[in-house]
Each structure stands twice: as C-alpha cells, then as structure tokens.
Residue, then its C-alpha position, 0 to 999 in steps of 0.5 A: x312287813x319286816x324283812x326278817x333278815x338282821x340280826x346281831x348278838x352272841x355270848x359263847x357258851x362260856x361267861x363273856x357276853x361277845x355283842x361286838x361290844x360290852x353290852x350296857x343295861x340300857x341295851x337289855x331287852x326284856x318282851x321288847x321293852x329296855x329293861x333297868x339294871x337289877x340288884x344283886x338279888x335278881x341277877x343269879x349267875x346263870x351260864x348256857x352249859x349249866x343246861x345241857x344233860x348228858x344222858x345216853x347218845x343224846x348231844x343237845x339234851x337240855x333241862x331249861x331250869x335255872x334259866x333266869x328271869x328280868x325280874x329274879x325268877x328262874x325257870x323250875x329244874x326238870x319242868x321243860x326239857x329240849x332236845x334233838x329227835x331220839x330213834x330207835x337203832x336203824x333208823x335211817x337217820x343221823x338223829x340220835x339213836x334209843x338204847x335200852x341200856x340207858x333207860x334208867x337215865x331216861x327215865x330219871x327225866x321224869x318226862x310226861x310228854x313228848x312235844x314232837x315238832x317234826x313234820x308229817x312225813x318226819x315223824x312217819x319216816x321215823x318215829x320218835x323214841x322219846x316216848x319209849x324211853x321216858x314213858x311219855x305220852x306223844x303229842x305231835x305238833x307238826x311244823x312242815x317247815x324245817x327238818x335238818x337235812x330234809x328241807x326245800x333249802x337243801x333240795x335248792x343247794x343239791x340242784x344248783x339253784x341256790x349255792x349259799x345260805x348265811x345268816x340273811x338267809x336263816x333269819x328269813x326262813x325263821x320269819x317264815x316259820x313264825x308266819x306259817x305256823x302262829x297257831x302250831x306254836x300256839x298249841x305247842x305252848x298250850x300243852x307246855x301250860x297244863x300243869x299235869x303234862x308236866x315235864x315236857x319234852x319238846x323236840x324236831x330233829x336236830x333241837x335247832x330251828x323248830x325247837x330254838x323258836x318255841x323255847x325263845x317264844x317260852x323264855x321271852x314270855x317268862x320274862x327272860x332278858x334277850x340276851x340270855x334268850x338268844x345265848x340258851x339257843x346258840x348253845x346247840x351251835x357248842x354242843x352240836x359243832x360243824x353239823x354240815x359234815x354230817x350231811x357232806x355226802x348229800x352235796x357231793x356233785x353239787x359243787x358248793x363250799x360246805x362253809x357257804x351253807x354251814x349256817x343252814x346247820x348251825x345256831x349262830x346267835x345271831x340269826x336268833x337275835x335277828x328274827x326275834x328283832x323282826x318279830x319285835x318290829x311287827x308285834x311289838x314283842x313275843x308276847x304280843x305276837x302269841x297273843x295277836x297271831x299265835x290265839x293264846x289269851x294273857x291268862x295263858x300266859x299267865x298260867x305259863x308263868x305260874x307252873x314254870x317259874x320259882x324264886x331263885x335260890x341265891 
C-alpha cells in the first residue's frame, strides 16, 4: 500500500511551467505512461485562466472546454462544468450566494445537471442552488469525507490534537478519499458519460478536494497530459486565494499559525501531483484504478471520450 504523501509539480495560472525545473518531453506522463513529443498540430496553447467564467458571485466556476488532450483532442466547450457549492441568501455558509438578478448568466450555462459531491449532512444543512439557477435536475452523489470548513481535520486542529496540516497531510487524505469512495467516483463518472445528462455541473463545497479528484480521474481518462491535469486544479489556489482567513474565527482559541494549516484550504499543485503519483503507484494509472476499484468497464471509458471530446480547432 503506498504512502500517498509525495507529490511534486506546478505551473502558475499564467504560462511558465514551475516543476523546479524546465519540464523535458521525457518526463510527460499521460494515464501513467511517458508520453513522446507531439507536433504542432496536437499541442494547442492552452492556459488554466482560459477555463474560469465569471457568472454571478461565483469565484471557482470553470467550463473544462479547450482543455487539451496528448493526443490534439480537446474537451468540447460547455460539456463539463465545475465549481464551489452555490446557496440560497442566508445560508449559514461562506459558499457562494444564488441571486435571481443573475439568472440569465446561469441560465446561459445551458446546464442539465447538477453533480453534487457534498456529503449527507452537507447538502441537508444547506442545499444546492445550482439547480435553481440552471434548471437543472439534482444528482447527489455524496462523498462524506471532505467538506471545506467541516471536516474531522478541522475538529483535530480546534481541539488541540492536530497543530499543523501541510502537503504530506493532504496528499494522504486525497489517498484516502480515493480509497473509501471508488464506487462514489464511479457513479459520478457515469452520470458525466450519458450523453443526454449533458452539460454537467460537478461540485462540493469549495470546488477543491472532491471536485479536484473527480475532474483529475475525468481529464486523466481523456488523455490529458499530467502536467495540464495537476495545473487545471491549482487554478482554484488563484482563483480562490488565502481561503484559511475565511474559516480564521473557527480557530481563534486554538492557538495555531494559520500558515501551518492553510494547505487544508488551498490547491497547491503539488499535492495533485502527489496523489495521482500514488495512484500511478498501486494501479498503474487512473484508469486502470476506475477500472479495477471504481467498476466502470473500457466501453465506459470509451463512451466518456466519445461525448466529451472534439478535434482542436488550430
């Protein structure tokens, strides 16, 4: 069993790739195999910003088109769309708040459904208003670990028993998800591969660690290169910037260094990295994970690819 706690690699949201080194051809990893350099033709210039949508209060909105495949494909625009959990005003909550004066944006989505990973209790305590925004019909698909703000990690640091959480720590709890929820990432996929639930919007709380694991199992499945996996995640680091102030008053009488535990509530891309590195180590790849754990078959893999992906237009 792999220790799920390393993990390196990063590109900033602008267009230099930051690996501590100039990444070579030789080091590209596409489904866990090295992957030779492509012609011109099938390296579309591609940047994480170019996912991210402003529509309404949302920060972490992101439509997954254009995001290149190894092989010169890209994911088609307005197919898959992720983001933070949107709420009805007066939620207690910092997710991101519905108002009705921005239902044409919304609607404009096109969305036909909402992919909620929240937990339980998550979505119970306060609903998705994704639905009501888009129209969209409500699929839940709880994954109880997790939950920005609400978590057993939180309940450690508030207590005393745990006083710092850094990228080890993170990379081990992505690893556990990917352990404890193989048929919830199974079924989420699923719902993504029917052609007539199409648009999908996927989303947990912050669009972080639930959301970041199902969209990396997607984009790994489709083809795309590692490093353009791990960048699409960090994004949410840019777009959603120093989110343990947001959550400062929780630990107030605790007396920790915000700075100790702020990986809790960030997407360093290296923690990415890290846990799909483990998974390469115990399955060989992402997709032979969904495969062996997750009980999707190679035809709905293939269907995956079929309805999400176009030729890029160069």
């Amino acid at each position: 069993m792999p220790s799920w706690d390393r993990g390196s690699g990063v590109r900033d949201a602008g267009h230099s790739w930051l690996f501590g080194r100039k990444l070579q051809w030789s080091d590209r990893k596409c489904n866990g195999e090295r992957m030779s350099k492509p012609s011109s033709r099938t390296a579309p210039e591609w940047s994480p910003a170019s996912t991210h949508l402003r529509v309404g209060a949302t920060a972490n909105l992101r439509d997954l088109g254009g995001v290149p495949t190894a092989d010169g494909r890209v994911i088609g625009r307005g197919r898959v769309y992720r983001a933070e959990a949107l709420v009805r005003p007066g939620a207690p909550t910092t997710c991101s708040i519905w108002d009705e004066a921005d239902a044409e944006a919304y609607g404009a989505l096109g969305v036909r459904t909402v992919l909620d990973l929240r937990s339980a209790g998550e979505q119970e305590r306060v609903p998705s208003a994704w639905p009501v925004a888009t129209g969209a019909d409500h699929v839940a698909v709880p994954i109880e670990e997790g939950g920005e703000g609400d978590t057993d990690y939180v309940r450690q640091i508030r207590e005393g028993t745990r006083t710092a959480f850094g990228v080890a720590e993170m990379v081990g709890y992505y690893g556990l998800v990917l352990r404890n929820r193989p048929a919830e990432f199974g079924a989420a996929l699923r719902v993504i591969a029917q052609a007539d639930r199409l648009p999908v919007l996927v989303h947990c709380a912050a669009g972080k660690d639930r959301t970041g694991l199902l969209v990396a199992l997607l984009l790994e499945t489709l083809g795309v290169l590692r490093e353009v996996v791990v960048a699409e995640y960090a994004l949410t680091g840019t777009l959603r910037p120093n989110r343990v102030a947001a959550y400062a008053s929780l630990f107030g009488d605790s007396g920790v260094d915000l700075a100790d535990i702020a990986v809790l509530f960030d997407a360093p891309a290296v923690v990415m990295a890290g846990a799909l590195a483990e998974l390469d180590t115990e399955f060989g790849s992402a997709p032979e994970y969904l495969l062996h754990r997750c009980g999707l078959t190679r035809e709905d893999l293939d269907i995956l690819r079929a309805n999400l992906l176009v030729q890029a237009v160069l």
